[in-house]
N, C-alpha and C positions, 0 to 999 in steps of 0.2 A: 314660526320662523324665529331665529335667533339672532344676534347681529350682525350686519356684513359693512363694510366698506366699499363704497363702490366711485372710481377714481377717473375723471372724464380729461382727458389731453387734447387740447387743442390747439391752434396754431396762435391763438393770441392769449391764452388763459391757459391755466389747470382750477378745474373744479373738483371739489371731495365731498362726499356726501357719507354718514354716517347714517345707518339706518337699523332703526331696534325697530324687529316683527315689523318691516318692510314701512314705520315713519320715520321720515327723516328727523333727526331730533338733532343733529349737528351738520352745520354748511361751514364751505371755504372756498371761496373764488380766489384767486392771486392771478393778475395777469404777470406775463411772463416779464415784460418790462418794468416792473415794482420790484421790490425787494425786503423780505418779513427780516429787518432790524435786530428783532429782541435775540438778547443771546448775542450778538454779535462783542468781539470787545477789539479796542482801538487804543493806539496810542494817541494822546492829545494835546494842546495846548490849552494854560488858563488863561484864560481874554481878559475877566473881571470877577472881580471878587464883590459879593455883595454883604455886607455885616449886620445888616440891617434884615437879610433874610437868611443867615446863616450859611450863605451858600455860593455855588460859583458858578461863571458859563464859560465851559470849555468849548473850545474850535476842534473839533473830529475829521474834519473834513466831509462835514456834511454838508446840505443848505443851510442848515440853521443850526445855532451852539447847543451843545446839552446843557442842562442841568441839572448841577451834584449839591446835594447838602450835605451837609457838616453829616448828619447820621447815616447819611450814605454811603458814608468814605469807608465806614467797614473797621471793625475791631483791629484786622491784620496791616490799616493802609498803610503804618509806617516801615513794614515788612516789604509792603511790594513795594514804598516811596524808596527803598532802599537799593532795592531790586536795580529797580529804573535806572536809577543814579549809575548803578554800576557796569548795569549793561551798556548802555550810552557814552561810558566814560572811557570805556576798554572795549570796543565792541568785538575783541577777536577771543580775547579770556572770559569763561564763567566763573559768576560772580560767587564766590565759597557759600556754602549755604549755611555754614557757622554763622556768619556775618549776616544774613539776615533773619534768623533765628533771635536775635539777640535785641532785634528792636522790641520796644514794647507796644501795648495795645491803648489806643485813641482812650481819652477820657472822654464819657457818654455827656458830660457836661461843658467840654471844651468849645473853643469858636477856631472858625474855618480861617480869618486870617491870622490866625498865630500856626498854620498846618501848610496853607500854600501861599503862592508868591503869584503875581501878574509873568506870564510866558515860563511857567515851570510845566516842564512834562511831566506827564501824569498818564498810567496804564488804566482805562475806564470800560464798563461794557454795559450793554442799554437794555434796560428792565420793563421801559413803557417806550411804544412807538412816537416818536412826532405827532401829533393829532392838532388839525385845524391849524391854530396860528402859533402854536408850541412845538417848541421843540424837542427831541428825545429825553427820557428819563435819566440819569446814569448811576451808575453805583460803584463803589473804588475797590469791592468787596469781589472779585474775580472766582465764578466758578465753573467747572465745566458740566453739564450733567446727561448722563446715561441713560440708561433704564433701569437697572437698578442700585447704580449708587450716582452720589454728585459727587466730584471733585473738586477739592476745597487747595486751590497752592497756600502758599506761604499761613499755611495753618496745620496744624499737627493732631488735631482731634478727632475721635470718630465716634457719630451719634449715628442713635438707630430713629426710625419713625415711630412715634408714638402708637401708629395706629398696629403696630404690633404689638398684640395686647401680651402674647407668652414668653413668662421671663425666662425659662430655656431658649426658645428661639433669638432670641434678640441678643443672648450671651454667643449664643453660638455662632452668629453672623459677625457680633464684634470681634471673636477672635479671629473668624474666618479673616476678615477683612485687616487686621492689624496686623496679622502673620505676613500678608499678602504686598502691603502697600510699604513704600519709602516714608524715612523719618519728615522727608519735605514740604506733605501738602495734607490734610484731612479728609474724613470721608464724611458723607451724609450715606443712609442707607434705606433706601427708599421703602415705601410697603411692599413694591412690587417682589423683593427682593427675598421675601418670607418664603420658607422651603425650596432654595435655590442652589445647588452645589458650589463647591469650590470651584471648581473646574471656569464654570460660568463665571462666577465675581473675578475670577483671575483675569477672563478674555477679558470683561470689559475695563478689568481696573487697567491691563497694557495699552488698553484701545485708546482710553482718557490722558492716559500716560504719555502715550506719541504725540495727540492733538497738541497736550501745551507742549513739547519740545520744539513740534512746528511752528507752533506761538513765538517759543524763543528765539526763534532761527527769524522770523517775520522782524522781531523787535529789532535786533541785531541788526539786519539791512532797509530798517526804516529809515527814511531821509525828510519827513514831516509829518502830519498829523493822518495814518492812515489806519485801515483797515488790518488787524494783525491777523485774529484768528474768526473765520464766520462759522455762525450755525448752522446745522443739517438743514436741509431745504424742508419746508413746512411740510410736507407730507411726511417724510418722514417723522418728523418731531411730533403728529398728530398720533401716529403710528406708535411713538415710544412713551408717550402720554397716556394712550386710552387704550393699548392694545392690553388684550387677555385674552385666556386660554377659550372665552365662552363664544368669542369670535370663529362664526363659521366659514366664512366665504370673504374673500379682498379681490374685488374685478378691477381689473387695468385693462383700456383701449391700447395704449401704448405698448410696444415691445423695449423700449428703451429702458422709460420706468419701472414695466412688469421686470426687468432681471432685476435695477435698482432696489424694487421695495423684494422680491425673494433674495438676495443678498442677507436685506436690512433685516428681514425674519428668520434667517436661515442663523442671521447672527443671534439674536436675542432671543427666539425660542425654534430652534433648528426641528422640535418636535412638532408645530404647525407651518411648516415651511408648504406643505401642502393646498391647502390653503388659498393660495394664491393662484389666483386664475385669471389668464391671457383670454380678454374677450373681443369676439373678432367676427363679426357680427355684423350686415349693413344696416339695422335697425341701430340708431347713434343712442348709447352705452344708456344713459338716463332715461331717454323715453322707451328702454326696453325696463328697466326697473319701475319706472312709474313715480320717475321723480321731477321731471320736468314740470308736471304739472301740478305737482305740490307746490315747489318751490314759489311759481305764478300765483296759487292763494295764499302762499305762508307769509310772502313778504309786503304784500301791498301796504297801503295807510290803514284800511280797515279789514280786518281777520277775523270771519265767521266762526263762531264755533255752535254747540248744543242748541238745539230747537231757534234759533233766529236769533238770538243774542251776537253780539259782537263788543269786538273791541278797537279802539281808534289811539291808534300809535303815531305819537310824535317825536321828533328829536331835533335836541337844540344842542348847540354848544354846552351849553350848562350841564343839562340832564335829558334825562328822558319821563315824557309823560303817557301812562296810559289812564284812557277813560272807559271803563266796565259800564256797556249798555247792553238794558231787556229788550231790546227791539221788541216783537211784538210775540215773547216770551212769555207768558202764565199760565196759572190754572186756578181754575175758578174755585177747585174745593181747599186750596190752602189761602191761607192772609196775605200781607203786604210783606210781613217780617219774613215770615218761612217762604215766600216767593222768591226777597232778593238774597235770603242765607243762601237758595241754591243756586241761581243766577252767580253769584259771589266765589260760591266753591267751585263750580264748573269753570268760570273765569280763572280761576288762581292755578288750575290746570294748565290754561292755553297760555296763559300769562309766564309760568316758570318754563314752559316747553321754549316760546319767543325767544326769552331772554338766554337760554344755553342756546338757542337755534340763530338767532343775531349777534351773539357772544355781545351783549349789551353792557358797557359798564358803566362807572361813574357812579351818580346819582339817579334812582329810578323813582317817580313819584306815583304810586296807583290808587286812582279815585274809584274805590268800588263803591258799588251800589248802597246807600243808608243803612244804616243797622242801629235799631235802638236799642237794642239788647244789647247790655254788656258782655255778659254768655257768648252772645253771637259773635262778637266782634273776636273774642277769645280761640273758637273755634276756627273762624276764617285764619286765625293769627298764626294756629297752631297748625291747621293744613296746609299751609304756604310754606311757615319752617320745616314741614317732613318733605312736600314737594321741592325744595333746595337743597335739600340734603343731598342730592344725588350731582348737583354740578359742584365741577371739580374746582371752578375761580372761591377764590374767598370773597365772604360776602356777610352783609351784618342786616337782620330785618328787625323794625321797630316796630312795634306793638299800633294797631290802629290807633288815630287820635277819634275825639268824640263826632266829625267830622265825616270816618270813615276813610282815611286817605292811608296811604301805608309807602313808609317811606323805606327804600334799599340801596345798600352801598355794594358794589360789586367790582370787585377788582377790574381795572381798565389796562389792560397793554396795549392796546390796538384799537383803529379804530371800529364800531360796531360795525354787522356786514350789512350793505347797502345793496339789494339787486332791485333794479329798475321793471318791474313786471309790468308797467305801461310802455304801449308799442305807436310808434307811429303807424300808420296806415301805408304799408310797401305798396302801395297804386295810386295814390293819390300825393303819397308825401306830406301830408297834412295839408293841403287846400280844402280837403272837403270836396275835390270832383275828381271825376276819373272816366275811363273810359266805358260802356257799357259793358258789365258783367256776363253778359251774354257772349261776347265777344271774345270772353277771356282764351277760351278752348285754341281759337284762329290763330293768337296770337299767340301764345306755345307753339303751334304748328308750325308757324312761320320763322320764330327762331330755329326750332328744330331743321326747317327746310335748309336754311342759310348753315349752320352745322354738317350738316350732313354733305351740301353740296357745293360749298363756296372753296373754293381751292386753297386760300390760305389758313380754311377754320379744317379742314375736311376728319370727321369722325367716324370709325367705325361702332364703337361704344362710348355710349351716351348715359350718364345716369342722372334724372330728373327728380330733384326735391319739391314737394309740397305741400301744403295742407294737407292732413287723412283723409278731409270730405273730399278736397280734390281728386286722392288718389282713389277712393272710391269709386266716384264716378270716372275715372278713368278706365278704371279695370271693371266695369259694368256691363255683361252682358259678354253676348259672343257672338261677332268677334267685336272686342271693347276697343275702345278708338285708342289707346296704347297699342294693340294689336295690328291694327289698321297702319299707325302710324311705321310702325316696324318693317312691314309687307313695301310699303306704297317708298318709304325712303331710303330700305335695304340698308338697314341700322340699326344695332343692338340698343334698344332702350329698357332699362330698368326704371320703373317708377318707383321713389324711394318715400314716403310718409313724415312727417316732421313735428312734429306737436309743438315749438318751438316757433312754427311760423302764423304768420298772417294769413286771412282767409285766402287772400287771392296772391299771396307771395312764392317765388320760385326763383330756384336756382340750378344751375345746369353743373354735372361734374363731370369730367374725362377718366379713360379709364384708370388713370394712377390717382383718383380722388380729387384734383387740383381742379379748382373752382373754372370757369372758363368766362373771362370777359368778356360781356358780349357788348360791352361800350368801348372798346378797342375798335 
């Protein structure tokens, strides 16, 4: 198998599960009532200037103020400081782009208050989420970005990625691109962008094009600190980040999102618009991939891997620590040394998969297992930088200390993904008593009866969620008491499987899917 996407919609959340040869190697829960920040850009207010940290807290109209430092403010900010001013001042005329053309660019050694004022508007947009008791990142340095180019305003330059290594191509992109774009704004041009026609860079440079026009039009009838231009919704940004041609398969439950994400591929590689498939299935989308239950071992405190070894994950404010344990891992024909070299290497596997699989940033601190060898430590050091190579955040590893501990910086926008795979007990509610298990079957029955015949509940089609083992034994034999129960209360019931639930947990669905309260 080769990579697929697979995109779960629900009523309180969207979850996205990226999966190579069918492991999940990337998660994203978003409930629907949050809001993914980065990317976002706002007009704002300065609250305070601080000189002592080079920096300010701007009012966004958020909960809490961003903060911008002096080298955040961006080469161009006198450019956009100019921008502002004029839009704000004239809000019906736009402002000549001579005129702000003609500012110059921020000295890299300069201080923040000699650049802003206490209540000066200021055009700012958030590069790191709020996380814990802080507040969002900001940067004064505005871009918009695509798939494969970034839109740079009040900058006039256009680079290519380095990771284009051939200098025909990367010539041939910049002219593409310089032909294509206005004297007003610069281009970034992404790796993706290597062997891509004209045609394409033209779509997406109009697409980036509109976006800030709408920005301007936003700026224009702001009336205080608000929201100008927002980002694509995280799926899609997930989608214009990691998609490639090696991508076989994007399953959507939703019909809504299924058109939204074939749009968004049909735009940026209309040649896998295929691709995309509407899954519509009573088996709920993940526990028919075989992800649900990953997810339940991947995320715990402690994460099994290779022959009984684990690893125990903690997270602080600060950082994050993992501790590399042999549990009751060895072999008796190798040493002490060549036991925990491989204990060590097999960890730096589970360890790099975690950390793109939790989008982990900050500081990471990992205690692996002793190594007295310098050699050894060398090679763990050097199989950890090849197993990084492949995630996309920036990220810095430092060489083992004599200790054994290996310290890593990894870019943080967000904060790392938290899912809860500890479950209260749906029968007891955590007392620890319940009613006899024996008895569970009757009491099914008996909701069902009241269903089925109570005048204000009355159902023709019934579909019953449960545990597998439950549905098992429900469909057990012939005729199976699911069968039984059909005949006897002249009622469509579907037993539906759940991997997702508690042993003796259920829930009842009508036939247009919609949960039915039975505490009503």
């Amino acid at each position: 198998m080769g990579n697929e996407i697979i995109i779960d919609v629900q009523q309180e959340a969207i979850s996205v599960a990226l999966l190579k040869d069918d492991r999940v190697v990337e998660f994203i829960k978003e409930d629907h009532k949050s809001v993914c920040l980065v990317g976002n850009i706002f007009i704002g207010t300065v609250k305070k200037i601080m000189p002592g940290l080079n920096a300010a807290f701007v009012d966004i109209g958020q909960e809490k103020e961003g903060f911008l430092h002096y080298l955040d403010l961006g080469k161009s900010f006198s450019a956009t400081n100019d921008f502002i001013k004029n839009v704000l001042a004239d809000r019906k005329r736009m402002p000549e782009a001579k005129k702000v053309e003609a500012s110059e660019e921020l000295d890299k050694e300069g201080n923040i208050a000699n650049i802003l004022t206490t209540g000066q508007k200021i055009l700012v947009q958030i590069i790191k989420e709020p996380i814990s008791t802080k507040g969002a990142r900001l940067t004064g340095e505005i871009s918009l970005a695509g798939r494969n180019v970034v839109m740079l305003p009040f900058q006039n330059k256009t680079t290519v990625s380095q990771k284009i290594s051939s200098k025909e191509e990367r010539n041939r992109l910049r002219n593409i691109v310089n032909a294509l774009k206005a004297e007003d704004y610069g281009i970034i041009i992404r790796t993706v962008a290597e062997g891509k026609k004209a045609t394409e860079l033209d779509n997406e440079l109009k697409l980036l094009t509109k976006r800030w026009e709408n920005a301007i039009q936003s700026i224009r009838k702001s009336r205080g600190n608000e929201l100008i231009l927002e980002e694509i919704n995280r799926t899609e940004t997930l989608l214009r980040d990691v998609f490639n041609p090696n991508f076989e398969n994007i399953y959507i439950n939703d019909k809504d999102v299924y058109k939204e994400i074939c749009d968004y591929v049909a735009l940026i590689a209309p040649e896998c618009k295929s691709i995309v498939k509407f899954y519509n299935d009573d088996t709920p989308i993940f526990d028919h991939f075989a992800i649900t239950k990953q997810v339940k071992s991947l995320f715990g405190r402690t994460v099994s891997f290779k022959r009984g070894a684990y690893l125990i994950i903690e997270h602080t404010e600060a950082l994050t620590v993992i501790d590399v344990n042999s549990g009751n891992r060895t072999r008796s024909s190798k040493g002490q040394e060549e036991n925990a070299l491989e204990v060590n290497l097999a960890a730096a596997e589970e360890i790099a998969h975690q950390i793109r699989l939790r989008d982990i940033g900050g500081i990471i601190v990992i205690d692996f297992i002793d190594l007295a060898d310098s050699d050894n430590r060398q090679i763990l050091f050097d199989y950890m930088t090849q197993l990084m190579s492949e995630d996309r955040a920036r990220h810095n590893i430092l060489p083992l200390s004599k200790f054994c501990l290996m310290q890593i910086t990894r870019h943080r926008v967000r904060p790392a993904i938290a899912v809860d795979v500890e479950e209260t007990c749906p029968t007891c509610f955590g007392k620890g008593k319940t009613t006899p298990s024996i008895l569970f079957t009757d009491q099914l029955e008996d909701q069902l009866d009241f269903l089925a015949t109570e005048k204000n509940y009355k159902h023709k089609k019934v579909i019953l969620q449960v545990h597998p083992y439950i549905e098992a034994y429900l469909k057990k034999g012939f005729p199976s008491l699911c069968l039984k129960w059909r005949f006897k209360y002249k009622i469509h019931l579907k037993v539906q499987p759940m991997q997702s639930f508690g042993f003796l947990q259920y829930r009842f669905l009508s036939a247009t899917k919609e949960e039915i309260d039975l505490h009503e």
